[in-house]
Every structure is written in structure tokens, then in C-alpha cells.
VOPAGU-2260 file (C-alpha; in pm, 1 decimal, decimal comma):
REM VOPAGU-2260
SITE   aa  ch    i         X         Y         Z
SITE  UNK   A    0     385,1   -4812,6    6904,7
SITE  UNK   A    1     542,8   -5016,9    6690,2
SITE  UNK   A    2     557,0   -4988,0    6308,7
SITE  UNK   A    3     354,5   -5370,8    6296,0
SITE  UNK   A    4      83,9   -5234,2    6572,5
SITE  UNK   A    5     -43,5   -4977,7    6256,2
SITE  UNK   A    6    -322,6   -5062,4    6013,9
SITE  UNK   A    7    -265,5   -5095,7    5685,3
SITE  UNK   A    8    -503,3   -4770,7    5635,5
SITE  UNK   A    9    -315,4   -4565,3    5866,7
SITE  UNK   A   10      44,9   -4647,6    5696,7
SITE  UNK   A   11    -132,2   -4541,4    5378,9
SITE  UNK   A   12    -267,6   -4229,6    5566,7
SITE  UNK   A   13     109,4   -4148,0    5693,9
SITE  UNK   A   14     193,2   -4210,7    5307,0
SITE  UNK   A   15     -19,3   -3943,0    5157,0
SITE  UNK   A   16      -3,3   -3686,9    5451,6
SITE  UNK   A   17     401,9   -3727,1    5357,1
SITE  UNK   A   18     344,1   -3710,4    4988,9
SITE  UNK   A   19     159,8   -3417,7    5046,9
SITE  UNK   A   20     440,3   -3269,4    5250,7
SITE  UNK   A   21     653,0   -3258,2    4905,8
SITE  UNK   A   22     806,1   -3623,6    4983,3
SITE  UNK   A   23     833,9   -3887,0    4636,2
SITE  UNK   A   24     570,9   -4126,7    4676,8
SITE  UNK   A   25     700,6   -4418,1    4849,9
SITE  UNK   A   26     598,7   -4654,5    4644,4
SITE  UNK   A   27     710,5   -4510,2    4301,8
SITE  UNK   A   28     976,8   -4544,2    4084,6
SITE  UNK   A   29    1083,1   -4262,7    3862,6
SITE  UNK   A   30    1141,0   -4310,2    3501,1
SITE  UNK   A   31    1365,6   -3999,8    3510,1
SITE  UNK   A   32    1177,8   -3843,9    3224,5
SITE  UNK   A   33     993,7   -3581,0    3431,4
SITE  UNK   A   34     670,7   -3564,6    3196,0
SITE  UNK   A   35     552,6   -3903,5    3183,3
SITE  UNK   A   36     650,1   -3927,0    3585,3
SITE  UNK   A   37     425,3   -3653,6    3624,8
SITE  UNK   A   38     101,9   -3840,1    3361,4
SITE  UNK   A   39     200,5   -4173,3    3605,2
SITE  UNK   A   40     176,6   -3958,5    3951,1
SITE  UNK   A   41     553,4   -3952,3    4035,0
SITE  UNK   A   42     645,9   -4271,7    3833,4
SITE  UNK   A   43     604,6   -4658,7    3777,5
SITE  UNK   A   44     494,2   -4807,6    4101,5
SITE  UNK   A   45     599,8   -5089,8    4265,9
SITE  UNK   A   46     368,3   -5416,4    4154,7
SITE  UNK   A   47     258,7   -5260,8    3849,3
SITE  UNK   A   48     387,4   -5388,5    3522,6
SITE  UNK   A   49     466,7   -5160,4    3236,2
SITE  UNK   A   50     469,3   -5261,7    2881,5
SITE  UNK   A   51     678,5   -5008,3    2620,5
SITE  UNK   A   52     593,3   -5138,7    2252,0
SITE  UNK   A   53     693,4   -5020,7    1916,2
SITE  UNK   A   54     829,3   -5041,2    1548,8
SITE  UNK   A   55    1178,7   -5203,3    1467,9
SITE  UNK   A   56    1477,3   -4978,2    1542,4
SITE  UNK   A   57    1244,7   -4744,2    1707,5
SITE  UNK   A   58    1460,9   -4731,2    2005,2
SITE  UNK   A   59    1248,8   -4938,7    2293,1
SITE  UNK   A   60    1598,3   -5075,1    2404,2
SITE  UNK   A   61    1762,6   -4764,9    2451,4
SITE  UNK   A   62    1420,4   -4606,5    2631,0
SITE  UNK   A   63    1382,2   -4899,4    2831,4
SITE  UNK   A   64    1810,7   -4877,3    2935,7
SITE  UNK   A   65    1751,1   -4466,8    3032,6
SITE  UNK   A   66    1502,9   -4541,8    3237,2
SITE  UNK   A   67    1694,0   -4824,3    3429,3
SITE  UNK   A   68    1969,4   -4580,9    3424,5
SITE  UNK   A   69    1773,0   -4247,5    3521,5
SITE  UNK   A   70    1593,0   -4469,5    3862,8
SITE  UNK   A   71    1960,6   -4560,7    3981,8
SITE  UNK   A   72    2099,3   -4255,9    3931,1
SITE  UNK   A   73    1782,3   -4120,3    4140,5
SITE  UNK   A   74    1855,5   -4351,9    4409,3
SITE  UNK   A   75    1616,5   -4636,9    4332,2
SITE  UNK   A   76    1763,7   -4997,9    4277,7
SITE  UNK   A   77    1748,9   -5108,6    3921,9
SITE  UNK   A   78    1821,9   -5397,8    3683,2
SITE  UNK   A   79    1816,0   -5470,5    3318,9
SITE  UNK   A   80    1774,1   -5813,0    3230,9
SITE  UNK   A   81    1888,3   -5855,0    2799,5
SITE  UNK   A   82    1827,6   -6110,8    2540,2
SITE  UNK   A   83    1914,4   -5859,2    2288,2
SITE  UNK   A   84    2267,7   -5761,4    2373,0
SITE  UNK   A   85    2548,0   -5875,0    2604,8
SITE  UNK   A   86    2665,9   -5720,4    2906,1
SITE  UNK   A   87    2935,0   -5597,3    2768,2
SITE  UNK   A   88    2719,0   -5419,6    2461,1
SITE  UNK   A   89    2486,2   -5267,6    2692,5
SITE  UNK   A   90    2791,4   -5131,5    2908,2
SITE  UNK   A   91    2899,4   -4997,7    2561,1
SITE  UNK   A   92    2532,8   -4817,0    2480,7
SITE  UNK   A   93    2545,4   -4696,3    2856,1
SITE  UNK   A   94    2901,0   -4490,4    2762,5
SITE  UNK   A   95    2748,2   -4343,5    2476,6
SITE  UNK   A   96    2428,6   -4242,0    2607,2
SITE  UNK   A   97    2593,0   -4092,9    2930,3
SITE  UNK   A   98    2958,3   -3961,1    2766,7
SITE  UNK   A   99    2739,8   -3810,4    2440,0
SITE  UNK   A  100    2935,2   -4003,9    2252,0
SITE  UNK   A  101    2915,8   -4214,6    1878,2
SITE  UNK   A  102    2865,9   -4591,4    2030,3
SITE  UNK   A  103    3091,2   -4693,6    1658,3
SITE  UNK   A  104    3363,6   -4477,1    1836,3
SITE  UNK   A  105    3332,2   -4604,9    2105,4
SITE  UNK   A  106    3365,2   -4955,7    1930,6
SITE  UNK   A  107    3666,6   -4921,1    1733,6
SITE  UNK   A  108    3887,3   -4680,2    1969,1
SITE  UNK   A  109    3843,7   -4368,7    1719,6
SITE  UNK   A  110    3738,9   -4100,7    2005,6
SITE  UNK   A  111    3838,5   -3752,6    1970,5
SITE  UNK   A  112    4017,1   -3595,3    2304,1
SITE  UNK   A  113    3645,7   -3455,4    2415,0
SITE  UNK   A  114    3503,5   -3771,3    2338,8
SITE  UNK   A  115    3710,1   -3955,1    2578,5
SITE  UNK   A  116    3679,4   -3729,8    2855,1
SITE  UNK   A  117    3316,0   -3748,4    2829,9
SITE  UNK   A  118    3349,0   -4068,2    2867,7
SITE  UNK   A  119    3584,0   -4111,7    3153,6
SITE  UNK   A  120    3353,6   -3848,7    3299,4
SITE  UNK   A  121    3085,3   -4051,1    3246,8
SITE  UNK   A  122    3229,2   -4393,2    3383,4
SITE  UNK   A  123    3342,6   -4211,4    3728,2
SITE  UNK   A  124    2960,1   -4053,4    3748,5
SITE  UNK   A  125    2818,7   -4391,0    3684,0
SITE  UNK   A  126    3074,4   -4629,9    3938,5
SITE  UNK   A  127    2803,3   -4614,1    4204,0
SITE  UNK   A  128    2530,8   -4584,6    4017,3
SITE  UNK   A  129    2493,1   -4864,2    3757,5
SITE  UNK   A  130    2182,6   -5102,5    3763,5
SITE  UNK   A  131    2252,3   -5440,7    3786,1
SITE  UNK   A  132    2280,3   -5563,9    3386,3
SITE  UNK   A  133    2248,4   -5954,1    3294,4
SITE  UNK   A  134    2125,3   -6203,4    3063,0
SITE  UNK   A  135    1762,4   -6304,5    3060,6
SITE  UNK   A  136    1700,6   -6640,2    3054,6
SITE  UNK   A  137    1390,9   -6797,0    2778,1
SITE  UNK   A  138    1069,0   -6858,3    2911,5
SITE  UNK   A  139     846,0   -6659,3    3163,1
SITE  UNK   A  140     862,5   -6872,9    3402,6
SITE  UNK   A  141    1273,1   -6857,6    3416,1
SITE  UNK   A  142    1231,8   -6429,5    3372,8
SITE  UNK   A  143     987,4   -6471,5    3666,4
SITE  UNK   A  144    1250,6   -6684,6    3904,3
SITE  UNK   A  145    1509,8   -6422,4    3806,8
SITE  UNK   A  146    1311,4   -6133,7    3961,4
SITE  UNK   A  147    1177,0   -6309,8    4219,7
SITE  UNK   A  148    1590,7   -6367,2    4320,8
SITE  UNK   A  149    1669,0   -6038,9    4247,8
SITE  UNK   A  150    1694,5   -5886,2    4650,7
SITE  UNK   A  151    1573,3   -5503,5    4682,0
SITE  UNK   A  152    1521,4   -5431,3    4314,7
SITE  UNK   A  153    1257,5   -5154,9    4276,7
SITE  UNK   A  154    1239,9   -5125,4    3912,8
SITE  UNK   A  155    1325,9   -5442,9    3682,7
SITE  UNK   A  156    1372,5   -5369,4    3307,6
SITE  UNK   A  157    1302,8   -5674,7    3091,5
SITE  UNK   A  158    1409,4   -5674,5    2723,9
SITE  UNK   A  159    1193,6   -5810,2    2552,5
SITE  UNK   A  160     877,1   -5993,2    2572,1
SITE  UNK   A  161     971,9   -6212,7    2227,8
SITE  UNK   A  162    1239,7   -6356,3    2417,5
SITE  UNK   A  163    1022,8   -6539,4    2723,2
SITE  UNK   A  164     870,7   -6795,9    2418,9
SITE  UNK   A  165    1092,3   -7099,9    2476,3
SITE  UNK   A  166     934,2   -7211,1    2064,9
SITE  UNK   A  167     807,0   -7532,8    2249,3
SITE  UNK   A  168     424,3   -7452,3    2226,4
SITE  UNK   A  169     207,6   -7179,7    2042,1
SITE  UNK   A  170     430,5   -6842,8    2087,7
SITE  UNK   A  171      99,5   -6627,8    2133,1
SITE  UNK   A  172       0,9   -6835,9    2436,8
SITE  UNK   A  173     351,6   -6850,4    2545,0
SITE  UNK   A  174     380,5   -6457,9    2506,7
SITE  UNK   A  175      52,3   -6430,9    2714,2
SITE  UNK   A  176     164,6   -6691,2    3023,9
SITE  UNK   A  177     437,7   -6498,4    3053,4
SITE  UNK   A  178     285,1   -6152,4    3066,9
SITE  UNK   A  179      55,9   -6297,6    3362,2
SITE  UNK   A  180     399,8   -6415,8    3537,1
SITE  UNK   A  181     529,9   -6110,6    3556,6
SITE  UNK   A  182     238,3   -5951,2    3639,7
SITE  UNK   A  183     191,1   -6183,4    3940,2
SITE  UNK   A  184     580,8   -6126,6    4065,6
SITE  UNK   A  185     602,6   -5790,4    4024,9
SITE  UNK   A  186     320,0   -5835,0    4299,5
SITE  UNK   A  187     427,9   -6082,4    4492,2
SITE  UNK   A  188     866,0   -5935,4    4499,5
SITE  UNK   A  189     692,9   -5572,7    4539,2
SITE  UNK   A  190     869,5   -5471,2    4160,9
SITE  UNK   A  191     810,8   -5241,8    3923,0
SITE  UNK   A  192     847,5   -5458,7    3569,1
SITE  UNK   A  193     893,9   -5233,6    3297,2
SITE  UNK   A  194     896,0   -5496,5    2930,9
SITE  UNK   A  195     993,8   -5427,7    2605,4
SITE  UNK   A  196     803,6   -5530,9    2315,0
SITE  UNK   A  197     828,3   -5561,8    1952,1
SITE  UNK   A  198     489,7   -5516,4    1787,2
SITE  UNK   A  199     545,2   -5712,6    1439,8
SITE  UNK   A  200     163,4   -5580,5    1342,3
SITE  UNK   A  201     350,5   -5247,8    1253,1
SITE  UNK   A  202     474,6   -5172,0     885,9
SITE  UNK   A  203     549,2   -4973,5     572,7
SITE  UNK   A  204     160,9   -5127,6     428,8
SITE  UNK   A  205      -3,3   -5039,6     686,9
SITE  UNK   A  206    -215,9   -4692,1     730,2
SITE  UNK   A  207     -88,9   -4471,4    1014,2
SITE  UNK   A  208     176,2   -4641,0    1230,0
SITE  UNK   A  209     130,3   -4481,6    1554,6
SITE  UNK   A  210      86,2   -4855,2    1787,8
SITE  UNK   A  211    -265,6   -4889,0    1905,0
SITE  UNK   A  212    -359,9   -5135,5    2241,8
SITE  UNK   A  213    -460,5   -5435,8    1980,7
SITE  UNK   A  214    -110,6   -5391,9    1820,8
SITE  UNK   A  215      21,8   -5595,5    2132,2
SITE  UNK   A  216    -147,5   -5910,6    2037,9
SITE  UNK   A  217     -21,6   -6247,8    2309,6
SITE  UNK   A  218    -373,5   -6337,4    2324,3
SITE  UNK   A  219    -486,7   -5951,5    2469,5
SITE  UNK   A  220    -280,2   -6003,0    2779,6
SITE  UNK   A  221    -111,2   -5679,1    2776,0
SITE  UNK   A  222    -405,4   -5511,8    2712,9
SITE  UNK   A  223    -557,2   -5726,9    3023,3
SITE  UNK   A  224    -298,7   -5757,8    3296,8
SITE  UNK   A  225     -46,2   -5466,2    3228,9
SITE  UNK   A  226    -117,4   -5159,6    3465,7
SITE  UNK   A  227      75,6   -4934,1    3181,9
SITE  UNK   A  228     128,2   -4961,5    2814,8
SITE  UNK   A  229     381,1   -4708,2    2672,9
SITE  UNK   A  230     400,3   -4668,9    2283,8
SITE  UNK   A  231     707,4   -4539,0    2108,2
SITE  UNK   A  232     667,5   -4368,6    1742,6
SITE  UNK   A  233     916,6   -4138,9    1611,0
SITE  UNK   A  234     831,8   -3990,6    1311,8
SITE  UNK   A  235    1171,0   -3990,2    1115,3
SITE  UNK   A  236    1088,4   -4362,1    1065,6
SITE  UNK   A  237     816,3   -4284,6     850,0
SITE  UNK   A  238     821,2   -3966,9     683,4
SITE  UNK   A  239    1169,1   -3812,1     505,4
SITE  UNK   A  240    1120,5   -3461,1     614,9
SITE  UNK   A  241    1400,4   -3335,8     809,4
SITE  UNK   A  242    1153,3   -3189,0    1074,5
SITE  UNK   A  243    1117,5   -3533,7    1147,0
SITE  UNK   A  244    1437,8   -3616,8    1253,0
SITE  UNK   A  245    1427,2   -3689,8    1615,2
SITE  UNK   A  246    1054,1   -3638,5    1671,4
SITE  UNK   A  247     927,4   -3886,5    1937,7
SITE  UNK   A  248     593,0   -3958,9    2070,1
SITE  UNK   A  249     560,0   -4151,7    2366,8
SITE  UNK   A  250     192,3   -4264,0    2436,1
SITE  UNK   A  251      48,3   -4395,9    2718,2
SITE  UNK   A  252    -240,8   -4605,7    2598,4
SITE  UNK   A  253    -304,6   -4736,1    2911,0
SITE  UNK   A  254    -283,6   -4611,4    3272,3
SITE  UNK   A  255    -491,7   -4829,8    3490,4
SITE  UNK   A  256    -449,9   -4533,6    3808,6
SITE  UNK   A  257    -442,4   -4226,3    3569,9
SITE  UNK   A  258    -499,8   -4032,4    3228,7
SITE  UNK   A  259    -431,3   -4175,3    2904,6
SITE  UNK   A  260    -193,2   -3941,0    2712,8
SITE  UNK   A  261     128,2   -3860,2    2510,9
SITE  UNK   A  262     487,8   -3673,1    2584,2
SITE  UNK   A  263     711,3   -3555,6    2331,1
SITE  UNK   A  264    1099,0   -3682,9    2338,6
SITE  UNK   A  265    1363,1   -3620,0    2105,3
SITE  UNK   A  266    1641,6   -3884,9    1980,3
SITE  UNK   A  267    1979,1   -3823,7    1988,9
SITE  UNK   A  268    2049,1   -4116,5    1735,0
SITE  UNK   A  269    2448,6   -4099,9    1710,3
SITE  UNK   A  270    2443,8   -4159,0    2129,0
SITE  UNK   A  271    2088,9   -4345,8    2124,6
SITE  UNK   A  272    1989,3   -4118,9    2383,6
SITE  UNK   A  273    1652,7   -4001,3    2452,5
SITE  UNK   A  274    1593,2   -3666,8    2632,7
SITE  UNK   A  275    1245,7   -3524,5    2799,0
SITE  UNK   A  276    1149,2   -3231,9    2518,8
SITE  UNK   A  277     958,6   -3023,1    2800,5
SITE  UNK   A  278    1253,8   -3082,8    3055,6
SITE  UNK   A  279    1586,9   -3192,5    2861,6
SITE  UNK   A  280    1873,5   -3288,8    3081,4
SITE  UNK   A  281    2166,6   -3054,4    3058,0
């Protein structure tokens, strides 16, 4: 029989009988964190889109750039599309976080002799296994051509929602078009769509800044048409105790297939490097 002369419900019937054999689901992506993988049911899957919010300098770059990182080093294609950095910085970011090493060291050649060989270690680890890193374009409707172009990518990294408004109409209605575009490619190209998003609702006047849902404002789109919302808090941010250095929260305030819930991370800030506090990577 061939693979076109099965039903749809019997491919998804082959699916789960495998997935219950101890096979990845085949239509997940892992974040490489192994707690939230395990809250999302082995990962982000392909056609949902994930939003990760937060503060200023809270780190949703660097999150957002492990992940990418973590789902090609697990054998799943990847990209990160950037208007915050170039190429070239996020290279630089990508050293430190896999060498362990100061990104300002990195910067100005000052490495110690086991700072460099994590590095080189790190660069000859990550040859084959690199997503693809570019510029985003403005506008959700040139983020949405981009992915749509982008051949056998399973998980597509967008940083960050702020950058789709083009400025040439009301940026709230803007921000929400574009949330529905990518919603409707990650669909159509079969893509997991993990975005970045600054929530400017956040701040030092405000009571309790751990993000809620209505912190994501562009009209309640994300809120509407994202399948997962990730929030990022870390504590040190906030509060001056030195318990609170490196505390991080991740929430999951949405999960349209599963529990609502939070993990606990920690942040390496001199490598901006996040690591799994129930499973660290060694």
C-alpha cells in the first residue's frame, strides 16, 4: 500500500502507536529545555505559534537563540530571523553561550587560555549544527514571505514582534495583522514560530511584575491566535537580594493542547545562557 492510499486517521493512528513505542512525536519540536518539553508534550509543534514575552533585558533574545540552538543540535532544522542584532552579533552570543564564555571577551580578544579552548571547542561542536541566522525584514507580511521561503525549517525563531510594524499605520493593529500572519504560515509551511516580544506594560510602578496574558496587548491577538504564550520573569530584576540572582520563572500562560504552568531556569548572565534548573546541561 502506498503511503498516499492511508487515511489521514490511520497515519495519526501509526503516529501515536509509535509515540507510544518511546519514539519523539513526529510532529514536535524540542525546545531543548527538558521541563517545559515535557508541560508542551515533547515540545513546540509544527503549525503552532509560540509567543515568549517579558521585561527589558530580561533575556527573551538569548531564550529564544537556546532554543533555536538546542532543536538543531537535536536534529531538527532551525532558523533565527533578528532585527535586534546582526549576524555577526548573534554568532558572537552563540560562542559565549556554547564556549561559557564573557561575550565582552569575546569582543575585544581578552580570553584567557581556557576561554579560548572553550570556544574553539565550541565552534567545531557547532560546524554542523548551526540554525540558519538572518535579518528579518519590517512588516508581517515580509516575516511571513521569509518563512514561507524558508525550505524544511521545523522551528522558526522570530525576534521580535515590535519589529513587523512598518510605523505606516496604527502599530497595535499592525502588531495584531502580523500575529495572524504568522499564525496562518506556520500552518500553511508546517512551522513551528516561536516570537519574541517586548511587553512595554511592565515596570518599576507597577505592582507585581510577573507578565500576565493582557500584558501582550496588539489588539488581544496573542492572547487569540497564539497556541503558546511563554512569560519570562527573573527575579534579580526586581528585588536586590542576592538569592535572586539568576532566579527565572518561565510561565506558560497559555497552552491551547495542555496545562497552564511554570519551570524554573537559572541565568548565567556573564555567557547569557539559560540552563533547565530540574535538568541543567553539563
Amino acid at each position: 500500500m502506498r503511503p498516499s492510499d492511508i487515511s489521514p486517521l490511520s497515519q495519526l493512528m501509526q503516529r501515536m502507536d509509535a509515540t507510544a513505542d518511546g519514539a519523539p512525536p513526529q510532529d514536535s519540536v524540542t525546545s531543548g529545555f527538558p521541563s517545559l518539553d515535557e508541560l508542551l508534550g515533547g515540545g513546540f509543534r509544527r503549525g503552532d505559534l509560540v509567543v515568549l514575552g517579558g521585561d527589558v533585558g530580561v533575556g527573551k533574545s538569548a531564550l529564544a537563540l537556546a532554543i533555536a540552538l538546542r532543536a538543531r543540535q537535536g536534529g531538527r532544522t532551525s532558523a533565527f530571523y533578528t532585527s535586534e542584532m546582526s549576524p555577526s552579533r548573534v554568532l558572537e552570543r552563540v560562542l559565549a553561550m556554547e564556549g561559557r564564555a564573557r561575550i565582552d571577551d569575546i569582543r575585544n580578544g581578552s580570553l584567557d587560555e581556557p576561554g579560548r579552548a572553550g570556544i574553539g571547542a565550541a565552534a567545531v561542536r557547532l560546524r554542523q549544527q548551526l540554525p540558519v541566522i538572518e535579518a528579518l525584514p519590517a512588516g508581517g507580511g515580509a516575516a511571513a514571505r521569509m518563512l514561507q521561503s524558508a525550505l524544511d525549517v521545523e522551528l522558526a525563531v522570530v525576534d521580535s514582534l515590535q519589529a513587523l510594524a512598518s510605523g505606516s499605520r496604527d502599530q497595535e493593529e499592525e502588531l495584531a495583522d502580523a500575529i495572524r500572519q504568522l499564525k496562518s504560515t506556520a500552518v500553511e509551511s508546517s512551522v513551528a514560530v516561536l516570537l519574541t516580544a517586548h511587553l512595554p506594560r511592565l515596570g518599576p510602578e507597577r505592582r507585581g511584575a510577573r507578565p500576565t496574558l493582557d500584558d501582550f496587548g496588539a489588539l488581544g491577538a496573542v492572547k487569540q491566535h497564539a497556541d503558546v504564550v511563554l512569560a519570562l520573569y527573573r527575579e534579580e530584576l526586581y528585588e536586590t537580594s542576592a538569592d535572586a540572582q539568576g532566579a527565572t520563572e518561565l510561565a506558560i500562560l497559555k497552552n491551547r493542547n495542555g496545562p497552564t504552568s511554570y519551570i524554573d531556569l537559572y541565568f548565567y548572565k556573564q555567557w547569557l545562557r539559560f540552563e533547565d534548573m530540574v535538568e541543567p546541561d553539563r
